[in-house]
C-alpha positions in Angstrom: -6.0 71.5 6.2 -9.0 73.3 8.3 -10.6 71.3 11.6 -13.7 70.6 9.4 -11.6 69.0 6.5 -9.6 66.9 8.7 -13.0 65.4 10.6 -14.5 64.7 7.5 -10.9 62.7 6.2 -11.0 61.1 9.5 -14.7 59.9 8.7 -14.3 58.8 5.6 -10.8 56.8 6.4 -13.2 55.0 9.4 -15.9 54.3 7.1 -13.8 52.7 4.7 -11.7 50.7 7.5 -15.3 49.8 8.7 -16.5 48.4 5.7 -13.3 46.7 4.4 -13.4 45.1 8.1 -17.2 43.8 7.5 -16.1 42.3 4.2 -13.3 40.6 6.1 -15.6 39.5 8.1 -18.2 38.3 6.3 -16.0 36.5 4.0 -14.4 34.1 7.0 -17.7 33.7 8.2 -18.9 32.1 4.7 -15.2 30.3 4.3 -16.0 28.8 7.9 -19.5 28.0 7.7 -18.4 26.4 4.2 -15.4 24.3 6.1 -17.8 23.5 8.9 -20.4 22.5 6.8 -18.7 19.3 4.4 -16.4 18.3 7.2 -19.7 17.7 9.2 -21.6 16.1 6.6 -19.2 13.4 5.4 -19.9 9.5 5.3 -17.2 7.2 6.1 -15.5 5.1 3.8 -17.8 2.2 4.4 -20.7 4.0 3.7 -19.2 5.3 0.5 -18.9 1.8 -0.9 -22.0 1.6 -0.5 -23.1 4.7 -1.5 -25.5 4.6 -5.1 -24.4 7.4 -6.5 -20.8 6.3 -7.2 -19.6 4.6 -9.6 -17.6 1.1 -9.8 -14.2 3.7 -10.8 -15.0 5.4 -7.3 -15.7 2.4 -5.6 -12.0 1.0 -7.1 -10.4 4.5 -5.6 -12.1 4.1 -2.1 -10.3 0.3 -1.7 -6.8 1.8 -3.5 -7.1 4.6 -0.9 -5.4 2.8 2.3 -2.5 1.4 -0.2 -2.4 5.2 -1.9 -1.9 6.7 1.9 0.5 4.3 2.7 2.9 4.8 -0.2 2.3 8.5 0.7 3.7 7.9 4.0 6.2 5.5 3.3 8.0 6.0 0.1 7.3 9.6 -0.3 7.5 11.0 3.5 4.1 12.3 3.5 1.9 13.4 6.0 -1.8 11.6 4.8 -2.1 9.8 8.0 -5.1 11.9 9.4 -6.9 12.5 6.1 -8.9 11.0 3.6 -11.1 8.6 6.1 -14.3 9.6 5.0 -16.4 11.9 2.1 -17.9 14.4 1.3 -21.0 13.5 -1.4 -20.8 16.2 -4.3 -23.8 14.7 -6.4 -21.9 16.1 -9.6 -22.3 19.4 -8.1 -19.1 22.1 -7.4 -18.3 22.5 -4.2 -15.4 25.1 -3.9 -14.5 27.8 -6.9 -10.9 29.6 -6.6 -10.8 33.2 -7.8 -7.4 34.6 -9.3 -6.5 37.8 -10.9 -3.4 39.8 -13.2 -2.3 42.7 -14.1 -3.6 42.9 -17.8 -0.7 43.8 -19.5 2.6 42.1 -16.9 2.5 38.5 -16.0 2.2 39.4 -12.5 -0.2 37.5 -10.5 -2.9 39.7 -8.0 -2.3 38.1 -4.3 -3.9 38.2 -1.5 -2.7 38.2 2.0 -3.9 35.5 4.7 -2.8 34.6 8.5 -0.1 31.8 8.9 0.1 30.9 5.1 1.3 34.3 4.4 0.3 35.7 0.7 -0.9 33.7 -2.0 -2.4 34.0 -5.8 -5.6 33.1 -5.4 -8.9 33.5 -3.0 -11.2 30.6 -2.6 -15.3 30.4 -1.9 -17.9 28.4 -1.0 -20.3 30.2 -2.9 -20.2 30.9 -6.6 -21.8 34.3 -6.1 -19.6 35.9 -3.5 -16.7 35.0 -5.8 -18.3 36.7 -8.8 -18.6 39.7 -7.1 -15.2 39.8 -6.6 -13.8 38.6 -9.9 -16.4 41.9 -11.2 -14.9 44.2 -8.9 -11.5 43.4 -9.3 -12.4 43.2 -13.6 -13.4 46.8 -13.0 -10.0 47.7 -11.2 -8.6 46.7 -14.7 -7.5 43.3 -13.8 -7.9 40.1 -15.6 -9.7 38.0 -13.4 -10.3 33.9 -13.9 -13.3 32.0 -11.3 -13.5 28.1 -11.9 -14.3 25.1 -9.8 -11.9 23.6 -7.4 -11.2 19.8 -7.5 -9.8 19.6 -4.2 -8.1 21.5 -1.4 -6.1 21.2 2.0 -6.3 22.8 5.0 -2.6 22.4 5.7 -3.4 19.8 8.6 -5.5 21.7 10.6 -8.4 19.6 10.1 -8.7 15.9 8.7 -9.3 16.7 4.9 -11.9 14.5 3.4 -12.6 13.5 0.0 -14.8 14.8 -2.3 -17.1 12.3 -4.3 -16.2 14.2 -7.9 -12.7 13.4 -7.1 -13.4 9.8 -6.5 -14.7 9.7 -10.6 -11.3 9.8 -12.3 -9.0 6.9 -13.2 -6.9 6.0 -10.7 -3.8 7.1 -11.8 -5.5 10.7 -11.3 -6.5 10.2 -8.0 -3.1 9.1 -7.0 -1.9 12.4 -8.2 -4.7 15.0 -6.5 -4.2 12.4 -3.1 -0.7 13.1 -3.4 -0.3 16.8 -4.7 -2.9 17.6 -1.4 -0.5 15.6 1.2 2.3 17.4 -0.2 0.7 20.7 1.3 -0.5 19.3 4.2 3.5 18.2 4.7 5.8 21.0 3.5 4.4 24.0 2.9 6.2 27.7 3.1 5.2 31.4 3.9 4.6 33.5 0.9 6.0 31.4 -1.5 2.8 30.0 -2.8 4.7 29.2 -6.6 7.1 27.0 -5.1 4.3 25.4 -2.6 2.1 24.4 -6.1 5.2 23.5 -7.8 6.2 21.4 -5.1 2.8 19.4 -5.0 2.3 19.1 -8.7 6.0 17.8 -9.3 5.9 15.0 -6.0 1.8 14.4 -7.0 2.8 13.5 -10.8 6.0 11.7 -10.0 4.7 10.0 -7.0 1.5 8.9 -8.7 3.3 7.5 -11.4 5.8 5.5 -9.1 3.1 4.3 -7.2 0.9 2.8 -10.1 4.4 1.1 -10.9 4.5 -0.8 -7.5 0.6 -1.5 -7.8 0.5 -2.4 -11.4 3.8 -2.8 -13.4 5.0 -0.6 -15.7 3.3 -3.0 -18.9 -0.5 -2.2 -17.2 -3.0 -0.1 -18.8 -3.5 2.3 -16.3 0.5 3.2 -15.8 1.0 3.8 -19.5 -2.3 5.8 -19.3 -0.5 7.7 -16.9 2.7 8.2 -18.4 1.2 9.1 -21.7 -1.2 11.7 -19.4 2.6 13.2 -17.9 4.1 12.7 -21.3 1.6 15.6 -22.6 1.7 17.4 -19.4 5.3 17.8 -20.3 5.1 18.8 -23.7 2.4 21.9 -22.8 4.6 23.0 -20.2 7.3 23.5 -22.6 5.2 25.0 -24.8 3.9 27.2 -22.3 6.9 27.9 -20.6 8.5 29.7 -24.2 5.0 31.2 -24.7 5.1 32.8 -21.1 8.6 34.6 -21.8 7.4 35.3 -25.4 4.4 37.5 -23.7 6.3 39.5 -21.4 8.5 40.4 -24.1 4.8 41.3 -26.3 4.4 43.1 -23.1 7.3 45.0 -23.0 7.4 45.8 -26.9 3.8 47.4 -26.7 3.9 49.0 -23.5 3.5 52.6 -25.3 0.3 52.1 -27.2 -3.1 52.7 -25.8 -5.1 50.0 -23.6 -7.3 49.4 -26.9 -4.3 49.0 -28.9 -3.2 47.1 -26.5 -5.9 44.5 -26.6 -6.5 44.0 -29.9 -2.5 43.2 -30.6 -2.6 40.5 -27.3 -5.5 38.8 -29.0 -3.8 38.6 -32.4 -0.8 37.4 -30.2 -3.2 34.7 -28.5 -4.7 33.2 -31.3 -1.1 32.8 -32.8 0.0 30.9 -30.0 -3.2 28.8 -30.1 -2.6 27.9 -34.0 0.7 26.8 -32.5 -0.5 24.3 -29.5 -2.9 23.1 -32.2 0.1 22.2 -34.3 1.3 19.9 -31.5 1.2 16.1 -30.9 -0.5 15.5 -27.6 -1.8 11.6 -27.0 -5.0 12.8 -25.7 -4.7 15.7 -28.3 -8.8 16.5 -27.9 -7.9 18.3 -24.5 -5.2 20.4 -25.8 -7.2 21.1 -28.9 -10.2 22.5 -27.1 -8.1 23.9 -24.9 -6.4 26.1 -28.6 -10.0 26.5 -29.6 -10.8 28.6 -26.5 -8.2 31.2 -26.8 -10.7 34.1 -27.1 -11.5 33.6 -23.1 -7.6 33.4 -22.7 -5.8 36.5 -20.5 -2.9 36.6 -18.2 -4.4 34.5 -15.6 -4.1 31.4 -17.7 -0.7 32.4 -18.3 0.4 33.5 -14.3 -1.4 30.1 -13.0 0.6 27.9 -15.4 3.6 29.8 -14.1 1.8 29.3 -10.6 1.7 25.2 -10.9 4.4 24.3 -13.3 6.7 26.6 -13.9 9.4 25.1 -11.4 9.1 21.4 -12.3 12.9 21.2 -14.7 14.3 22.9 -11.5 12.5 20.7 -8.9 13.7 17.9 -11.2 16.9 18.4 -11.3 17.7 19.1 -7.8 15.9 15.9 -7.2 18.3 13.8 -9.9 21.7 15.5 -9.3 21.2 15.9 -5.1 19.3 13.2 -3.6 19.9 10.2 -6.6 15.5 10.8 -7.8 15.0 10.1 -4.2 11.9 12.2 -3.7 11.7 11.4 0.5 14.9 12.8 0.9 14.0 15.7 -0.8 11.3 16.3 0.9 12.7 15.4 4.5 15.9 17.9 3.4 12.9 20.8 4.1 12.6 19.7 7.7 16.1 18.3 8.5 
């Protein structure tokens, strides 16, 4: 390579690091002016019973919070102390959207790389736009790419998490688990292993909200068989989806020689087979699950990588739960710091 090609590789290589570092850049800027901004316009608790635009089922959450935080810390071993004193109004409106991305023909999730919490499936932001732009230019890369609201978040105890008023309009039993699934993270969570970090949550935040609707209500009240009939479902999908995850890597594997057009019209077939076959299912709220079916023409491999992402663990959490600490979930989760 001549002096005159080198400089010019040289330039180009800089330009690129330059503009990769801007985006960096940029992008922490808007995640921290996003942070900065609801932690420093929440209302405290008071003020949020009080608040007009909640309803009486928010107002019910606020005054089960304390209890909520103190089963957290005391039955389950979590670390909720700091959070969850004041919120952050919503109005109905999103606040956070999570970005995440797959290969389009391997169930194998797109990740990105962050400081202390190592590499993880999915890239949030504080402005609907910004993620757009990078669902398009990751869609153009020839990923399938998935942007949707967040319902909540943790900062992994760096800063006191607050609520945020949507999550406050659910029925309690809901609450318990997001309240529960967060403090998980802001408790245990480990480096690069962001699959077992959501199982983790989603497996203490379901159990733990169910056993702490037992100790508030009884197992006969409304909302803890609304709950167990909410898990009961939960249950059945991920079986469901568990078989259907392993039966599209092997569709995968089977059609790897035909062309990317080929390709996609045999997945759809593929998807709209599985969705007559969720729609065959009982569910006991069977409306969710049957919209869900009915939307299988927006499905790719993200809804497929982030249901491996969240649930895909829970028979194996389960069991090392029942056969090694006796369904004691605080001694499970104190085994990770022991």
């Amino acid at each position: 390579m001549n002096k005159k090609a080198t400089l010019i590789l040289i330039f180009l290589v800089l330009s690129i690091g330059l503009l990769m570092t801007r985006n960096w850049l940029s992008y922490w800027f808007e995640q921290a002016q996003g942070q900065i901004d609801v932690l420093t316009n929440v209302i405290s608790l008071q003020e949020a019973l009080e608040e007009p635009s909640l309803s009486n089922t928010a107002r019910d959450n606020i005054k089960m919070l304390e209890q909520l935080k103190d089963f957290g810390i005391n039955e389950l071993g979590l670390n909720v102390s700091d959070n969850y004193k004041a919120v952050y109004l919503q109005y109905g409106k999103p606040t956070l959207w999570s970005l995440s991305a797959s290969e389009k023909f391997e169930l194998k999730a797109y990740e990105w790389t962050y400081p202390i919490v190592g590499s993880v499936g999915y890239r949030g932001f504080f402005k609907w736009q910004r993620g757009k732009q990078e669902a398009e230019e990751l869609a153009r890369q020839g990923f399938d790419t998935s942007l949707s609201e967040v319902s909540a978040w943790s900062t992994l105890g760096w800063f006191a998490d607050p609520i945020l008023s949507n999550n406050l309009e659910v029925p309690p039993g809901e609450f318990a688990r997001l309240i529960l699934h967060e403090s998980t993270h802001a408790t245990i969570y480990i480096e690069d292993d962001d699959v077992f970090n959501e199982n983790l949550a989603t497996y203490v935040g379901n159990q733990g909200a169910l056993l702490f609707l037992e100790s508030q209500f009884g197992q006969d009240h409304l909302e803890y068989e609304r709950l167990e009939k909410r898990l009961d479902d939960i249950s059945s999908y991920e079986s469901f989806m568990n078989s259907a995850t392993l039966r599209l890597q092997k569709f995968y594997d089977q059609t790897a020689m035909l062309d990317e057009a080929q390709k996609l019209d045999k997945r759809s077939e593929f998807f709209e087979e599985l969705s007559l076959e969720l729609r065959a299912m009982r569910f006991n709220d069977s409306l969710r699950y049957m919209n869900y079916a009915d939307s299988w023409r927006r499905w790719n491999n993200t809804n497929f990588t982030g249901f491996l992402q969240y649930h895909s663990q829970q028979d194996s959490i389960n069991e090392v739960v029942k056969s090694e600490f006796g369904n004691d979930i605080k001694s499970y989760l104190k085994s990770f710091t022991d």
